[in-house]
NULO-429135 format. One record per residue: residue number from 1; residue in one letter; x, y, z of N, C-alpha, C, O in turn. Coordinates in steps of 0.05 Angstrom, whole numbers, plus 5000, padded with zeros to 4 digits. Layout:
N
     i   aa   n.xx   n.yy   n.zz   ca.xx   ca.yy   ca.zz   c.xx   c.yy   c.zz   o.xx   o.yy   o.zz
   NUM    A      X      Y      Z       X       Y       Z      X      Y      Z      X      Y      Z
...
***
This chain:
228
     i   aa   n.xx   n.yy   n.zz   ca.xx   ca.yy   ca.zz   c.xx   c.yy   c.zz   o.xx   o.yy   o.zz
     1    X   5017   4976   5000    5000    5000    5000   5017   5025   5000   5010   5043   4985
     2    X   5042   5029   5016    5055    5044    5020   5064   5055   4991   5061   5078   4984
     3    X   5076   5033   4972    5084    5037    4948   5072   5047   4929   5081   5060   4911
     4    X   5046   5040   4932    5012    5039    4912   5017   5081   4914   5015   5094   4893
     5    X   5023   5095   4944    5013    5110    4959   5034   5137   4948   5028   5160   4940
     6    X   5059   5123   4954    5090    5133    4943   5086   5153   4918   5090   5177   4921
     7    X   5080   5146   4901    5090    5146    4872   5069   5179   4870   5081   5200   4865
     8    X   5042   5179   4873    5021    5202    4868   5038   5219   4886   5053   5238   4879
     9    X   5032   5209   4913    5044    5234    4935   5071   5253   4926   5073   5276   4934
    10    X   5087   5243   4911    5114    5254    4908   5104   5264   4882   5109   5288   4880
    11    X   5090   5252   4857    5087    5275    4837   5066   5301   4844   5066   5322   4831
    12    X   5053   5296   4863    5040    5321    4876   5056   5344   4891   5049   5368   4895
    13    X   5079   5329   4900    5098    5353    4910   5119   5356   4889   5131   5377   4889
    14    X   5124   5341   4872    5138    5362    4851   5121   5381   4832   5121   5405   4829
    15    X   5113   5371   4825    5078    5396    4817   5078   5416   4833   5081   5439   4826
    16    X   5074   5407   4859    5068    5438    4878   5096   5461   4874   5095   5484   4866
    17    X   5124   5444   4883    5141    5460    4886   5151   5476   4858   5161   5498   4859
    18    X   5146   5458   4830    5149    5473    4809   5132   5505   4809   5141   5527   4803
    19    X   5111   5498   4817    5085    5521    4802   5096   5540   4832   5090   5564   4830
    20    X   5104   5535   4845    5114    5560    4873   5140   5565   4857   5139   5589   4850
    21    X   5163   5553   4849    5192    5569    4837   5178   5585   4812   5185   5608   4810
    22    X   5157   5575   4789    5155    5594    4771   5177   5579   4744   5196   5564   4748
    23    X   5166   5589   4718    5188    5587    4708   5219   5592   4697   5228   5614   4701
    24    X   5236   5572   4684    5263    5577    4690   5269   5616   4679   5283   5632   4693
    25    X   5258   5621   4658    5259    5641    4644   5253   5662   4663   5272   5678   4666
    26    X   5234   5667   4677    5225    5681    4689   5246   5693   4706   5252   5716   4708
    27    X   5259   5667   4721    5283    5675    4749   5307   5684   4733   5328   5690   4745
    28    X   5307   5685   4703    5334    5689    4692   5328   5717   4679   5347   5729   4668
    29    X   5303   5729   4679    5297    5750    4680   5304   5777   4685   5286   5787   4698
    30    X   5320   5791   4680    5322    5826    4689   5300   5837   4701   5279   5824   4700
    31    X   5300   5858   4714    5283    5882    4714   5295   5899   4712   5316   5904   4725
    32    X   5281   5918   4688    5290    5948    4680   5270   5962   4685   5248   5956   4678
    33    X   5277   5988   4702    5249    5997    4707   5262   6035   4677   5283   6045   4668
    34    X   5230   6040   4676    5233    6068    4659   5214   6088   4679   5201   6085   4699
    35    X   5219   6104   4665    5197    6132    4676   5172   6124   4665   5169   6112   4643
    36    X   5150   6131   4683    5119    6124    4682   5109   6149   4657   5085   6153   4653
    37    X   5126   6161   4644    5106    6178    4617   5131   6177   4597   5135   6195   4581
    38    X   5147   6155   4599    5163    6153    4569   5141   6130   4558   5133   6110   4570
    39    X   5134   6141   4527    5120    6128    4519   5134   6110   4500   5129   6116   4477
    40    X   5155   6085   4504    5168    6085    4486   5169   6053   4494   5187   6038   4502
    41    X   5128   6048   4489    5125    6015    4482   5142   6001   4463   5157   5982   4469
    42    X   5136   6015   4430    5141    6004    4412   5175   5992   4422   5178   5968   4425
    43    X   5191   6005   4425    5221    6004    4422   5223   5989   4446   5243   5975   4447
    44    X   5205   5988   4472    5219    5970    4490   5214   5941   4484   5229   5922   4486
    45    X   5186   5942   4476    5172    5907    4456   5202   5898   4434   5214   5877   4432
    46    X   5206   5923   4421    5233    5916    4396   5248   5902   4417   5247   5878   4420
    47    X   5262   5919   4432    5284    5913    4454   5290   5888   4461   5311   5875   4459
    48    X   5259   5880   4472    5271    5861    4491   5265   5831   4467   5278   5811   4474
    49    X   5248   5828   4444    5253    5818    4411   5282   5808   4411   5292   5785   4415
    50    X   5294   5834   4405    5327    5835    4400   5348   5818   4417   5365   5802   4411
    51    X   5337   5830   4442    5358    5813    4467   5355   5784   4468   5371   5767   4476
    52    X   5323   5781   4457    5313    5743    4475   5328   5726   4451   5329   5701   4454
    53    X   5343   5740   4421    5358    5721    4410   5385   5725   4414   5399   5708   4403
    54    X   5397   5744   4428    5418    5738    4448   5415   5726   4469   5436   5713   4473
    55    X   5403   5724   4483    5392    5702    4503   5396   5715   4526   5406   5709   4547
    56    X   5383   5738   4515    5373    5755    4550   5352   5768   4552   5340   5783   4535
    57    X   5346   5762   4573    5307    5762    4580   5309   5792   4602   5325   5797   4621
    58    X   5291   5806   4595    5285    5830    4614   5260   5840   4614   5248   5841   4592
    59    X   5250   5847   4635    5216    5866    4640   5222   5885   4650   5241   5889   4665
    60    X   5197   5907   4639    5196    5924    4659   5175   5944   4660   5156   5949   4645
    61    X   5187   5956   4689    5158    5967    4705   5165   6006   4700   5185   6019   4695
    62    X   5142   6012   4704    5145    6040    4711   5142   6054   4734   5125   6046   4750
    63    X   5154   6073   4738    5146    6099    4769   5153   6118   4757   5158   6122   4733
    64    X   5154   6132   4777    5165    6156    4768   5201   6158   4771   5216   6140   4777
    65    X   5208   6188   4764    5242    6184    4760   5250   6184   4786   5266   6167   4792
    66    X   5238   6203   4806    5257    6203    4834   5252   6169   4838   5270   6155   4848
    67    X   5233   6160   4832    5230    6135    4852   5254   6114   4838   5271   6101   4850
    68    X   5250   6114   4816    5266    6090    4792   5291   6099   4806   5302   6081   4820
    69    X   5305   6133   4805    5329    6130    4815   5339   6122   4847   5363   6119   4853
    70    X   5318   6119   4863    5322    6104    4888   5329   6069   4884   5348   6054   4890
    71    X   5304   6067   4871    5307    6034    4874   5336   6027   4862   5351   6011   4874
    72    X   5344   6042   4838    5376    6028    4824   5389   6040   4848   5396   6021   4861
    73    X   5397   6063   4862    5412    6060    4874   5412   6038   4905   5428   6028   4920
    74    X   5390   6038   4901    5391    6012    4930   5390   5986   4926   5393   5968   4943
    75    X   5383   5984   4899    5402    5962    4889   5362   5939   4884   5357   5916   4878
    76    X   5354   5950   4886    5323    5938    4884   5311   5939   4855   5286   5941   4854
    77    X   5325   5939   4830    5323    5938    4808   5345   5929   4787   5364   5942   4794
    78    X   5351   5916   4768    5375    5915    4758   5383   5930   4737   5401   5921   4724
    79    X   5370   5957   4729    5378    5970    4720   5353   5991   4707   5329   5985   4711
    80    X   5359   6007   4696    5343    6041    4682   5343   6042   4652   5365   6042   4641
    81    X   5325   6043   4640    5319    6052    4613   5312   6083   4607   5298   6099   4620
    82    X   5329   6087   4580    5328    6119    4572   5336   6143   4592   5320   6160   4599
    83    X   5361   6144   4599    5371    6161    4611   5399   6171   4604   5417   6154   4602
    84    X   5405   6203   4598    5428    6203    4593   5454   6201   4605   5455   6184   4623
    85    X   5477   6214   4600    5500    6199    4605   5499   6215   4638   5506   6207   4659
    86    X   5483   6246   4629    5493    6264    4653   5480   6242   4680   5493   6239   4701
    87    X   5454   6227   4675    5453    6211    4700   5463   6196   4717   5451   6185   4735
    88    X   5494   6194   4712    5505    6179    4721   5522   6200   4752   5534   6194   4772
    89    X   5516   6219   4742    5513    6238    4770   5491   6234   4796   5488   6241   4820
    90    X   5482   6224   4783    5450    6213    4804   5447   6183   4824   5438   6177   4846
    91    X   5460   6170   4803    5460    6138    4815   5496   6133   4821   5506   6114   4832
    92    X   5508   6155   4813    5546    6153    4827   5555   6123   4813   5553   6114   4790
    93    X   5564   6115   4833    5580    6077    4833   5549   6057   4828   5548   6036   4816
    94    X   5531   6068   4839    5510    6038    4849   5502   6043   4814   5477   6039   4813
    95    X   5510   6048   4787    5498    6034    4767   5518   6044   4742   5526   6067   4742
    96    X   5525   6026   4718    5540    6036    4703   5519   6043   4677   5497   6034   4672
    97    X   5538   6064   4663    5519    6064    4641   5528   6044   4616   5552   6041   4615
    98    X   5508   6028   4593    5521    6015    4576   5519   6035   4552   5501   6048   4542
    99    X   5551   6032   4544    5559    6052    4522   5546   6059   4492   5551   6078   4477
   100    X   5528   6035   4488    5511    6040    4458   5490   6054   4468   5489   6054   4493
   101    X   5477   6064   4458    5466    6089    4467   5433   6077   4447   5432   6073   4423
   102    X   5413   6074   4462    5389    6064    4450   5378   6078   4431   5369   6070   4409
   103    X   5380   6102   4440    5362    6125    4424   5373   6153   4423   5384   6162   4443
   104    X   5370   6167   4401    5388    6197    4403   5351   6211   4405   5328   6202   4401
   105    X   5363   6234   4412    5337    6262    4404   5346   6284   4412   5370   6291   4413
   106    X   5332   6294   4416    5332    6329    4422   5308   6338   4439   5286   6327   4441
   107    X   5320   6368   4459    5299    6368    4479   5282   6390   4462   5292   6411   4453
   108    X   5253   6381   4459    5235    6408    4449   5229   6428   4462   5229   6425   4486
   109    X   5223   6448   4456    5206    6473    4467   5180   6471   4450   5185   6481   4428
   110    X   5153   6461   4451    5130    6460    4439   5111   6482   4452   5110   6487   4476
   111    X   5095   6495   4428    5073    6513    4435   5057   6513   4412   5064   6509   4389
   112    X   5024   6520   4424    5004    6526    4404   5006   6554   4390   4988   6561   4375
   113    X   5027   6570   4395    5033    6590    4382   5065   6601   4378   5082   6606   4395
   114    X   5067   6602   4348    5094    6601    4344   5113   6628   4355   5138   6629   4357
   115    X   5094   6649   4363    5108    6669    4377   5124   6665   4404   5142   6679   4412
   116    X   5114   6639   4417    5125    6632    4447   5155   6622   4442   5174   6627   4456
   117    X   5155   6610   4422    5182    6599    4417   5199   6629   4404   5217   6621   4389
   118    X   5200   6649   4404    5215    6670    4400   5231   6671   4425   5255   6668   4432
   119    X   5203   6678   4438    5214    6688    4468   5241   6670   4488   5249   6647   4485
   120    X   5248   6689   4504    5276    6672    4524   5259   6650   4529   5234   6652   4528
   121    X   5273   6630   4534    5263    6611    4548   5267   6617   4584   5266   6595   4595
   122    X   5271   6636   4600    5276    6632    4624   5244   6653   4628   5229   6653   4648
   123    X   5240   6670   4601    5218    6692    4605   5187   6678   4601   5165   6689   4606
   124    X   5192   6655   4594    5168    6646    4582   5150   6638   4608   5158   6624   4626
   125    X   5121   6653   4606    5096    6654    4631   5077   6618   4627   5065   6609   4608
   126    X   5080   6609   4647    5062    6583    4650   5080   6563   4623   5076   6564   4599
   127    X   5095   6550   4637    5109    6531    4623   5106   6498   4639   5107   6495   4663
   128    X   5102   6482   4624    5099    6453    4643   5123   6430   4623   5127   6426   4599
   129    X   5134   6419   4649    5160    6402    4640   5149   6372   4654   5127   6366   4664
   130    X   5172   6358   4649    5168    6323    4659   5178   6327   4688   5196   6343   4687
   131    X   5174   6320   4707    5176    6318    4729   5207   6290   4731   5203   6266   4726
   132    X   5233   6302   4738    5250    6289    4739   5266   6279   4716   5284   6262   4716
   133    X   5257   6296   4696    5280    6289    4673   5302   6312   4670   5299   6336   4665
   134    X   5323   6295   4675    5347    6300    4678   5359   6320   4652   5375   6338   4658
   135    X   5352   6317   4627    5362    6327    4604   5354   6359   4607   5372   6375   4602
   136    X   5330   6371   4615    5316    6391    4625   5339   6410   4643   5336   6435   4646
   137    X   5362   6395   4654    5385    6410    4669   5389   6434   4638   5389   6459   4642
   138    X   5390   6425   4617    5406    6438    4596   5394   6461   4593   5408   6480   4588
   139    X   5370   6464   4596    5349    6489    4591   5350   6503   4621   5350   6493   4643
   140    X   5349   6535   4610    5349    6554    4640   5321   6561   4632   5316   6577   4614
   141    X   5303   6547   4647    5277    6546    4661   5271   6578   4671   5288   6594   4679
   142    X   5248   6579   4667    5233    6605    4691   5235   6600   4711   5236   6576   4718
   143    X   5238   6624   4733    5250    6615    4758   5219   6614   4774   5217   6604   4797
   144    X   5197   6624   4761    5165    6609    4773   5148   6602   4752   5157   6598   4730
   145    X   5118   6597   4759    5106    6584    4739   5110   6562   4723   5098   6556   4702
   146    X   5131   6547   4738    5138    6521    4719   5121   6494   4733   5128   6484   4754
   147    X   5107   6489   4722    5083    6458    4724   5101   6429   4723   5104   6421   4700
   148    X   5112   6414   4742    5122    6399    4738   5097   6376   4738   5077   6375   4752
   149    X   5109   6353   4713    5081    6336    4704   5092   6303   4709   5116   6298   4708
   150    X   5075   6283   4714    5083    6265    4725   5091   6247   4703   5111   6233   4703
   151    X   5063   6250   4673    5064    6237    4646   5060   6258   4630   5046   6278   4634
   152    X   5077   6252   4604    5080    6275    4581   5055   6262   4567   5055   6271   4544
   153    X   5036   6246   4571    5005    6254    4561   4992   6277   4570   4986   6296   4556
   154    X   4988   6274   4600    4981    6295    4612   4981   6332   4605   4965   6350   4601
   155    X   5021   6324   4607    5030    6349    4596   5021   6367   4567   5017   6390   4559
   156    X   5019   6339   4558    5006    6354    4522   4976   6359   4526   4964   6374   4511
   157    X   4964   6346   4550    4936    6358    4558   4933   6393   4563   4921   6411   4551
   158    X   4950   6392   4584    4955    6424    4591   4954   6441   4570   4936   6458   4566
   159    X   4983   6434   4551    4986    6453    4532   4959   6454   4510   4959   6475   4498
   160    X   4939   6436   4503    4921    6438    4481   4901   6452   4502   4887   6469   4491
   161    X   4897   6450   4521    4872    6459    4533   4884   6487   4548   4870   6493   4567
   162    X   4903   6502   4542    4910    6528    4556   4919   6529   4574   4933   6549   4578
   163    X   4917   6511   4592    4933    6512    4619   4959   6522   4625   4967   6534   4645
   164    X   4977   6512   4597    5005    6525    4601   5001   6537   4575   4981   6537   4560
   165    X   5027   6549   4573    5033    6570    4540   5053   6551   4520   5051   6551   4495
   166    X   5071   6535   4534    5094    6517    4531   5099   6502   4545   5096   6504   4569
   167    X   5107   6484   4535    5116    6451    4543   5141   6447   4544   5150   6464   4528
   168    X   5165   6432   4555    5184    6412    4542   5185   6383   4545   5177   6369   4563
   169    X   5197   6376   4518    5183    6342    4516   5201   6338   4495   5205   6356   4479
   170    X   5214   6313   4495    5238    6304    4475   5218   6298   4448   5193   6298   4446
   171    X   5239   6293   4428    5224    6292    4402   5209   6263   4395   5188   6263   4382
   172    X   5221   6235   4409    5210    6223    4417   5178   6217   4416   5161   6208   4401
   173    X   5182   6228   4446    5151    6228    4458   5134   6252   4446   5109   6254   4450
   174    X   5144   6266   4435    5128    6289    4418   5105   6279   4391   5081   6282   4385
   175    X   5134   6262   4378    5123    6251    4364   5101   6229   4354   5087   6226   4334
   176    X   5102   6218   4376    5077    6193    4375   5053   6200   4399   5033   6186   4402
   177    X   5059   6225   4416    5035    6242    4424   5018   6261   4413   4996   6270   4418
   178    X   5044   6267   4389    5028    6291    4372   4995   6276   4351   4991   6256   4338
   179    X   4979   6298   4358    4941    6290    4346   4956   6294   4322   4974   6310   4319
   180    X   4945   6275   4301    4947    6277    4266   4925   6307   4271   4907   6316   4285
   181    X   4946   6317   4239    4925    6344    4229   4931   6369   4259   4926   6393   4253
   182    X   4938   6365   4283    4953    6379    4298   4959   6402   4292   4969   6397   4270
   183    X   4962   6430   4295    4979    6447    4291   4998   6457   4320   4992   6477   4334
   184    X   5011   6447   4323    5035    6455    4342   5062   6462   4335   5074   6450   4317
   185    X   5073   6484   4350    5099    6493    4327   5116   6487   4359   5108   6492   4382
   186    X   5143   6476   4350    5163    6465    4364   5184   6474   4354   5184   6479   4330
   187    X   5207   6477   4369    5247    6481    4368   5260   6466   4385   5254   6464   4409
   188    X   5278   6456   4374    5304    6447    4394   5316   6461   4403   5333   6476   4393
   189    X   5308   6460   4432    5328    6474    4455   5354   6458   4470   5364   6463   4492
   190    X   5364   6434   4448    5382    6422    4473   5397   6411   4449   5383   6408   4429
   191    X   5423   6406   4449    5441    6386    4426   5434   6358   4431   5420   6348   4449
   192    X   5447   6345   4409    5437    6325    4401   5439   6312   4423   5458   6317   4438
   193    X   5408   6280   4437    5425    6280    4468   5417   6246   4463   5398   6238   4450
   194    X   5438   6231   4478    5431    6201    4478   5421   6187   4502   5432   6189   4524
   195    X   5396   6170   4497    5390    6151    4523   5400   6132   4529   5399   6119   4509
   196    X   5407   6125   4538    5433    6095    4546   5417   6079   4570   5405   6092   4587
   197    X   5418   6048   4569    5412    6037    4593   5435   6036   4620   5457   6025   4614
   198    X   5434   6044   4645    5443    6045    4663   5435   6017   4677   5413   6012   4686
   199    X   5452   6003   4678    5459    5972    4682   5470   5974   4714   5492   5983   4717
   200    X   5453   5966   4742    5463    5968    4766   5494   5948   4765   5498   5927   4753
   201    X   5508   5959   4778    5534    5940    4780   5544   5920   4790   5568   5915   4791
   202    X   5523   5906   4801    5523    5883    4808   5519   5857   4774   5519   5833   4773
   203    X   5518   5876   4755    5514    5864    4731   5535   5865   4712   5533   5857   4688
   204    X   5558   5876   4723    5574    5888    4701   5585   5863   4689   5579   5860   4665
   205    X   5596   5850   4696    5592    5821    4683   5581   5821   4648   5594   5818   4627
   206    X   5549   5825   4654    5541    5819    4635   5534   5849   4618   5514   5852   4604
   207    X   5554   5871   4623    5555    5895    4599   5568   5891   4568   5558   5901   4548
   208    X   5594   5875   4569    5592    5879    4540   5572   5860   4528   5569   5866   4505
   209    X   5559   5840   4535    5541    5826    4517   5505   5842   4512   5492   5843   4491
   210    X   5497   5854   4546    5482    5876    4531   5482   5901   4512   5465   5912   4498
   211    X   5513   5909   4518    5524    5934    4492   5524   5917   4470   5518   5932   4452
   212    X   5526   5887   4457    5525    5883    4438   5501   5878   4428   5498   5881   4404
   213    X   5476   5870   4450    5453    5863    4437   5441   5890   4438   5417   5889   4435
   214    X   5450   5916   4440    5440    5941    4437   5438   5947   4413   5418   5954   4401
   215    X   5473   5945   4404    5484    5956    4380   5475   5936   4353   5472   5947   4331
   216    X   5472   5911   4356    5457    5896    4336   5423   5899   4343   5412   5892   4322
   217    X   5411   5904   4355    5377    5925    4359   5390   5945   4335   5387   5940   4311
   218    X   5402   5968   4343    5404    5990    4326   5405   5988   4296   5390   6000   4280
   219    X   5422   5973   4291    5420    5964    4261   5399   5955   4251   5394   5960   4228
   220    X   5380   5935   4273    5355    5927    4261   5323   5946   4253   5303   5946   4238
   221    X   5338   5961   4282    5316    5974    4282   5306   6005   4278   5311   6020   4298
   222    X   5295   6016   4259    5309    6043    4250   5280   6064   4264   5256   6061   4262
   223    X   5296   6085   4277    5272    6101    4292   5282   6137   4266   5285   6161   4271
   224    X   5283   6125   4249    5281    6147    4227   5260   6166   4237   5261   6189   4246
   225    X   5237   6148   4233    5209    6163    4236   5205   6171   4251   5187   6188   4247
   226    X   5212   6170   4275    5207    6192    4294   5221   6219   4297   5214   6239   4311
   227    X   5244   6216   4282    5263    6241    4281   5247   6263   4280   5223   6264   4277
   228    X   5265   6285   4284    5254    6313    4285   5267   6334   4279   5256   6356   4281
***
């Protein structure tokens, strides 16, 4: 009986203990976290395409920037998507950046009237920016009236419905927020600027094989169309 008894009982606990570990893929998994209003589905779906035939698997979540830059520095994430090089002032030692660079752009100045973009940018009345993007250091801001926004949907809300006069928002996210048939007039206020993934350093190990599955992404994958 004992034997009859044996054989179920033990495939019931390997069953159990499988479906509690999850699968293998899963634990070999990354997490990259981004900012909660980069809208940049398409290219992270490409991304992580690109990597799973190098044979690296990654997800990821959103918050906002102060929070993303806590968790990499305390080591509660394995790394940051779309941030430039200057962030590496922010996270110090706790994260390296990888040197292929995902995406280039430029920081905009957007308005429903092309006269706002004449004006200084430090003079400009009711302006709303991204709340924690780092690239925004490059622009001298009004020293009041500036709307800090949590998602650059939002933000493009403000600016169509009056709330602000001017926005800034990379060309990017401009671009695949902007309404077809739209009339909005925009300038680059910032040189050419690159996003790079910031890889925590407990991973460095595995940087030149994600700098390579970056730099073979890039070749595949062409963000022409969004240029600006």
């Amino acid at each position: 009986m004992l034997r009859i008894l044996f054989s179920p009982i033990l495939a019931l606990l390997l069953l159990f203990s499988t479906s509690l570990s999850g699968p293998a893929h899963g634990r070999d998994c990354l997490n990259f976290m981004a900012v909660n209003f980069f809208t940049f589905g398409s290219i992270i779906s490409s991304l992580q395409e690109s990597f799973a035939k190098s044979g690296i698997c990654f997800t990821v979540d959103h918050a906002p920037a102060p929070r993303n830059s806590l968790l990499l520095k305390q080591g509660r994430t394995d790394g940051e998507l779309f941030r430039i090089p200057d962030y590496q002032n922010t996270v110090g030692d706790a994260a390296i950046m990888v040197p292929e660079p995902i995406i280039e752009g430029y920081g905009l100045l957007v308005a429903k009237s092309e006269s706002v973009l004449d004006e200084d940018l430090a003079n400009i009345q009711g302006m709303a920016v991204g709340r924690g993007v780092v690239w925004q250091n490059y622009v001298s801001l009004p020293e009041s009236g500036v709307s800090e926004v949590g998602d650059y949907a939002s933000l493009m809300t403000m600016l169509r419905t009056g709330r602000v006069s001017a926005v800034l928002i990379d060309n990017v996210n401009f671009t695949q927020l902007k309404l077809p048939r739209e009339k909005l007039f925009a300038k680059r206020v910032t040189p050419k600027l690159q996003a790079h993934l910031f890889l925590h350093a407990r991973h460095a190990s595995q940087l030149p094989a994600i700098n390579e599955a970056i730099r073979v992404w890039r070749v595949e994958y062409s963000l022409e169309s969004i240029d600006f």
